[in-house]
C-alpha positions as CSV (number, residue, x, y, z in Angstrom):
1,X,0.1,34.2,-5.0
2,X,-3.4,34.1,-7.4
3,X,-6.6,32.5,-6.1
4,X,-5.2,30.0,-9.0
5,X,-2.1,29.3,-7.3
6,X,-3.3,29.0,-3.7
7,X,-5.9,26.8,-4.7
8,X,-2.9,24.0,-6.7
9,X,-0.7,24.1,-3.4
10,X,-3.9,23.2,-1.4
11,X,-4.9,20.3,-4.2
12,X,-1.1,19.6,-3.9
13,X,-1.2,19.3,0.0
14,X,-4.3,17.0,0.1
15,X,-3.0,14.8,-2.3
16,X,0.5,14.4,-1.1
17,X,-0.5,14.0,2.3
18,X,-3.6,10.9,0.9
19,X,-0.1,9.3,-0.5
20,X,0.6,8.3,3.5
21,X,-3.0,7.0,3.8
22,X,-2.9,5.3,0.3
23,X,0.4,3.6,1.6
24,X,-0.8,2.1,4.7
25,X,-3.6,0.7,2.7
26,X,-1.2,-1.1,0.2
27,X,1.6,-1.7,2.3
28,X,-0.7,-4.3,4.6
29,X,-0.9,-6.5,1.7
30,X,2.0,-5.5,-0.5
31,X,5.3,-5.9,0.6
32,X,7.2,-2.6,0.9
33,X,10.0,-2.9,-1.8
34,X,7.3,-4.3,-4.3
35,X,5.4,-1.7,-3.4
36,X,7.8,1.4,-4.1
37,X,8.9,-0.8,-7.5
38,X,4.8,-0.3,-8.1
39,X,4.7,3.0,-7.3
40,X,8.1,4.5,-9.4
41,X,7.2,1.9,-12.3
42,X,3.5,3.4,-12.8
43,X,4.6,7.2,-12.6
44,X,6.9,7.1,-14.7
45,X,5.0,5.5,-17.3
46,X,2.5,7.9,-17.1
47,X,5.6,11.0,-17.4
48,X,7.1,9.2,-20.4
49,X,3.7,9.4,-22.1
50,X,3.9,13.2,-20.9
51,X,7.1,13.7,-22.6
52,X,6.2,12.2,-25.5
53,X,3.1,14.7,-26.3
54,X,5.5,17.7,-25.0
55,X,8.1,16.0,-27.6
56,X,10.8,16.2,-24.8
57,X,11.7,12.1,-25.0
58,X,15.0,13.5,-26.8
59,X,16.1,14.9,-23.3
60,X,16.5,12.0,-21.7
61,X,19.9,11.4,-23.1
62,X,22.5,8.4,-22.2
63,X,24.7,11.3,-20.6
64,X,22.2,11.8,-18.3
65,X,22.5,7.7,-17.1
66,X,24.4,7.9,-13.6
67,X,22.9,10.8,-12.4
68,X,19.3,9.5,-12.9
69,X,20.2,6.8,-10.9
70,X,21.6,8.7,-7.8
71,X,18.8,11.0,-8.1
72,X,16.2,7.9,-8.5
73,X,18.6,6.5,-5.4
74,X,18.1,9.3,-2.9
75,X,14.7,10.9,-4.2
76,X,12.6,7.6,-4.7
77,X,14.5,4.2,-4.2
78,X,15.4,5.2,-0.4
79,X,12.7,7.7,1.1
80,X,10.0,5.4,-0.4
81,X,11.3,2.6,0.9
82,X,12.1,3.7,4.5
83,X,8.9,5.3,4.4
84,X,7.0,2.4,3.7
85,X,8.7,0.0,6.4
86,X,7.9,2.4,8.7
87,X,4.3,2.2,7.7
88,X,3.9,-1.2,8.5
89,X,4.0,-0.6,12.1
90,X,3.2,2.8,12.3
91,X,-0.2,5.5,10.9
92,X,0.0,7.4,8.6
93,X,-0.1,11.1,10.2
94,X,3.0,10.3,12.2
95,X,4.8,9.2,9.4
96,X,3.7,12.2,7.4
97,X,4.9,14.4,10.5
98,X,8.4,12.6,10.6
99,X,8.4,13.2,7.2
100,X,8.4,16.9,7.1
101,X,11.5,17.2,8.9
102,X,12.6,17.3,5.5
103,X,13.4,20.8,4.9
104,X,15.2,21.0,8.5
105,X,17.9,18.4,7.4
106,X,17.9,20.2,3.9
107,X,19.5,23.0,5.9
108,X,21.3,20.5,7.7
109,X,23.1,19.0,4.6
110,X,23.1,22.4,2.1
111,X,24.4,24.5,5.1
112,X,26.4,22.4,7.0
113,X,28.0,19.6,5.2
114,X,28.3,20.8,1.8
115,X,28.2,24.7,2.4
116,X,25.7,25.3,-0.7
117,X,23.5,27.6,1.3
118,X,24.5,30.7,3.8
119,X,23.4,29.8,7.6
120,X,20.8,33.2,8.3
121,X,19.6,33.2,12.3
122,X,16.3,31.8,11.3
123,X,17.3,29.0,9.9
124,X,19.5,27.6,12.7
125,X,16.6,28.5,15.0
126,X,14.5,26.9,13.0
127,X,16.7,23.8,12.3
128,X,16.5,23.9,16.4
129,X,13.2,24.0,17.0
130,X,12.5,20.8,14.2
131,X,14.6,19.1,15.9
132,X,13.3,19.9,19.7
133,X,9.9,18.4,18.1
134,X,11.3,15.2,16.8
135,X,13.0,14.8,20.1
136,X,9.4,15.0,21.6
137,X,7.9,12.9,19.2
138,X,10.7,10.3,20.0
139,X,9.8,10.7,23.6
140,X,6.1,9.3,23.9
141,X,7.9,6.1,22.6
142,X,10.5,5.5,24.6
143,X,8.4,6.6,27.3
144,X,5.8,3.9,26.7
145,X,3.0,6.9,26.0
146,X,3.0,5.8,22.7
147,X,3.4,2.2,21.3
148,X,4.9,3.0,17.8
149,X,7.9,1.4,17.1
150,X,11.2,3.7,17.7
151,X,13.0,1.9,14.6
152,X,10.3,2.8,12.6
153,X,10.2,6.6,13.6
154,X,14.0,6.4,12.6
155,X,12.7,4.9,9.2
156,X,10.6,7.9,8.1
157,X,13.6,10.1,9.3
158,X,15.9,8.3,7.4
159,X,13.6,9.3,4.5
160,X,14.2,12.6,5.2
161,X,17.5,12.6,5.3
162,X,17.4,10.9,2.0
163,X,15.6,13.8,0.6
164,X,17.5,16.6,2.0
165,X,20.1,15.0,0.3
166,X,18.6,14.4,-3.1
167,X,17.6,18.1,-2.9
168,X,21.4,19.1,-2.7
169,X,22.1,16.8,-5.5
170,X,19.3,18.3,-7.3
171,X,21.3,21.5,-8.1
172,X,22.4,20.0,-11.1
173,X,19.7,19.4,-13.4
174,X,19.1,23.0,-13.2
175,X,19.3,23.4,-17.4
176,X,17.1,20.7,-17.6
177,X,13.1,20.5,-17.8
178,X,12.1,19.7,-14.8
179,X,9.3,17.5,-16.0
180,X,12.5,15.7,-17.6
181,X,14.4,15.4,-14.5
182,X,10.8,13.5,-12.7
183,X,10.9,11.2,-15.9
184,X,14.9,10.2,-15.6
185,X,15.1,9.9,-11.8
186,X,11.7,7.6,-11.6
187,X,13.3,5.4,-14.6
188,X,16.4,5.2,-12.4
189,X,14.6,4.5,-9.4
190,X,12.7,1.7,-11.5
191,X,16.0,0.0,-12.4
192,X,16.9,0.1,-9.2
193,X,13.9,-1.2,-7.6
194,X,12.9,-3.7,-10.2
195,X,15.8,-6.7,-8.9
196,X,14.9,-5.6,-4.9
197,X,11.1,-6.2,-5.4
198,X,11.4,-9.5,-7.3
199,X,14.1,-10.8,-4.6
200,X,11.9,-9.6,-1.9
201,X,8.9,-11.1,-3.2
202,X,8.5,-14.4,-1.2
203,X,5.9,-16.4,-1.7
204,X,3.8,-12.9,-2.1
205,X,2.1,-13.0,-6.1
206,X,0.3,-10.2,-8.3
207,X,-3.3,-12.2,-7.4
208,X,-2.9,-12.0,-3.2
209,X,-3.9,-7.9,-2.9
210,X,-7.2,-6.7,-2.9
211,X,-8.9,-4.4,-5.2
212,X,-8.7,-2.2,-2.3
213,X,-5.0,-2.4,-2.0
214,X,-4.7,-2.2,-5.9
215,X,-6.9,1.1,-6.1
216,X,-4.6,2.6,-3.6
217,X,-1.3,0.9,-5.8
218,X,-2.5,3.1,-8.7
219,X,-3.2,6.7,-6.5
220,X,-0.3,6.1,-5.1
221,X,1.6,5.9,-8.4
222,X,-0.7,8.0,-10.6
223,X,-2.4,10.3,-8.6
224,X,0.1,10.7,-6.0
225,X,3.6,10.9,-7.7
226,X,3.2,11.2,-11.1
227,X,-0.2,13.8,-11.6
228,X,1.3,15.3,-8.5
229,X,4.7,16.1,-9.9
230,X,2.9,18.1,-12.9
231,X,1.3,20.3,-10.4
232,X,4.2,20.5,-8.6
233,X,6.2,22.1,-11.5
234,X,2.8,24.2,-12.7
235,X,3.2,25.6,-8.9
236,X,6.8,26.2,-9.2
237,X,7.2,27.8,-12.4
238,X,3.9,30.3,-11.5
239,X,4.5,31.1,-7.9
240,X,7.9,30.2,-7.0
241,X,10.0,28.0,-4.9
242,X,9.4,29.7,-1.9
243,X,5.5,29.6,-2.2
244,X,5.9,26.0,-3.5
245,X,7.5,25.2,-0.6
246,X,4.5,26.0,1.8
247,X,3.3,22.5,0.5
248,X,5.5,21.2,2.9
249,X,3.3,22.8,6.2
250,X,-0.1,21.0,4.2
251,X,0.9,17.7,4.0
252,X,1.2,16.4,7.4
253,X,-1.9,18.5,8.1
254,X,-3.9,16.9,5.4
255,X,-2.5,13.2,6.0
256,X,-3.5,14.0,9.7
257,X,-7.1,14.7,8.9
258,X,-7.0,11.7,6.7
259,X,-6.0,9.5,8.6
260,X,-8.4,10.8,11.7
261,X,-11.4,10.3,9.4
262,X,-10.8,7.2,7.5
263,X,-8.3,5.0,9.3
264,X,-9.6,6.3,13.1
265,X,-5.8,7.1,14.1
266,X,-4.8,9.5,16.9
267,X,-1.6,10.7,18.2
268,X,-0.2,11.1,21.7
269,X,-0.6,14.5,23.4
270,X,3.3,14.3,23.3
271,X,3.3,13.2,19.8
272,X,0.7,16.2,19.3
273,X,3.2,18.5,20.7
274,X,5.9,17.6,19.0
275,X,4.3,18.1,15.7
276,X,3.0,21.8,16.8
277,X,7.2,22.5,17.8
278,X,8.3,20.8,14.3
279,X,5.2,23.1,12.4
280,X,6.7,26.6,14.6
281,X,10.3,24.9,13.3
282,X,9.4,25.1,9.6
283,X,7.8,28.6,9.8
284,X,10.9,30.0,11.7
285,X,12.9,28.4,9.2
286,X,10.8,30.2,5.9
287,X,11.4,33.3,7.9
288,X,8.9,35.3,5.6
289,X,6.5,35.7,8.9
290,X,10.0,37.7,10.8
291,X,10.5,39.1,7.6
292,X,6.8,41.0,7.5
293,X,7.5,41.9,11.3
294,X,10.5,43.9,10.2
295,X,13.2,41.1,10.6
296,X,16.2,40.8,9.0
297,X,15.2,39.2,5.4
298,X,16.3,35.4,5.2
């Protein structure tokens, strides 16, 4: 990749990995579901302005309706959610760790359950090793090392899950732009979202959160998904999905160091060394490091 390239997927790292710290800012005084409805809503305004000035509004045909909304389902609606529970209880760098188990249950679903992608040896070794580290991560709880909430480990995975399978479904809007297919699945999720926030509003009002907790509301949705997705597809249209895909090794590193230096969390040594398994997992599973050592290619 360019210096030009290198230096996006780093930007894109740090600021995917802040969305876990801007989260557990928001989520103490926002409830989750209004929270995700906050953070879909205020993307995709900003992408529908994007479309406009690219004149690509016309793409977002009525066709186009259901499968928005399963995409807005399983890429936004469900991971954000889970992933937001889960960060009531627990920090941000563990929830950005459980999170990128992502790609391992990507194989899981494209390789197992629906057979779209071939099985190579690296990949089931990798898929092995992710999860030999989630297994230890899951440990330090249930052996009272750790005190974060089990249920809310299995929230974040969930989320994962959710987007291995939005990235199967994903296949299909293929032809389409894929600043266009950002646009129609956060307008889906916002439909979707919009009757769960208001129902799980409470007694909970616009004027309770802080500016604090709004600033973070706005990188979250702004900064966070929407500027974030534009990078994304700069990335992926100059270098690749494969380089794009390192992104995925950043982000819990960068939401680790985040959440070190602002919010003063710390993991368990277990918790430390499942995360170092889950990382030697994911490269494993890239296989381009076996591949320069004279491996078979994945």
């Amino acid at each position: 990749m360019s210096l030009r390239n290198w230096i996006m997927l780093i930007v894109l790292g740090a600021i995917w990995g802040g969305a876990f710290l801007f989260a557990k800012v928001a989520v103490a005084e926002i409830p989750p579901f209004v929270l995700v409805f906050l953070r879909v809503s205020s993307a995709c305004a900003v992408l529908l302005l994007v479309l406009h000035h690219q004149r690509l509004l016309g793409k977002l045909t009525l066709s186009l309706a259901g499968p928005f909304l399963i995409m807005g389902l399983l890429n936004n609606a469900v991971p954000f959610s889970l992933l937001f529970l889960g960060q009531t209880v627990i920090g941000a760098g563990l929830a950005s760790i459980l999170n990128a188990t992502t790609p391992i249950f990507t194989v899981i679903v494209a390789g197992l359950l629906t057979r779209q992608e071939a099985l190579h040896a690296n990949r089931i070794a990798g898929v092995l090793l992710g999860v030999a580290g989630v297994t230890v991560m899951l440990s330090s709880s249930l052996s009272g090392v750790a005190s974060d909430p089990v249920w809310a480990q299995l929230s974040c995975l969930g989320a994962a899950v959710s987007y291995a399978c939005a990235a199967t479904y994903a296949r299909r809007f293929k032809s389409l732009p894929s600043q266009v297919a950002a646009t129609g699945q956060l307008m889906g999720s916002s439909l979707l979202m919009l009757p769960i926030a208001l129902l799980s509003m409470g007694d909970w009002s616009l004027a309770d959160p802080s500016l604090t907790a709004w600033m973070n509301v706005l990188a979250l949705g702004i900064l966070a998904t929407a500027i974030a997705y534009l990078i994304y597809f700069q990335l992926l249209g100059e270098a690749g999905a494969t380089n794009a895909s390192l992104v995925t090794l950043i982000v819990p590193a960068s939401a680790l160091f985040f959440g070190w230096l602002l919010l003063g969390e710390n993991l368990s040594p277990l918790q430390l060394g499942g995360f170092a398994i889950l990382l030697v997992g994911l490269v494993v599973l890239d296989g381009r490091l076996l591949q320069r050592k004279g491996a078979r290619p994945a």
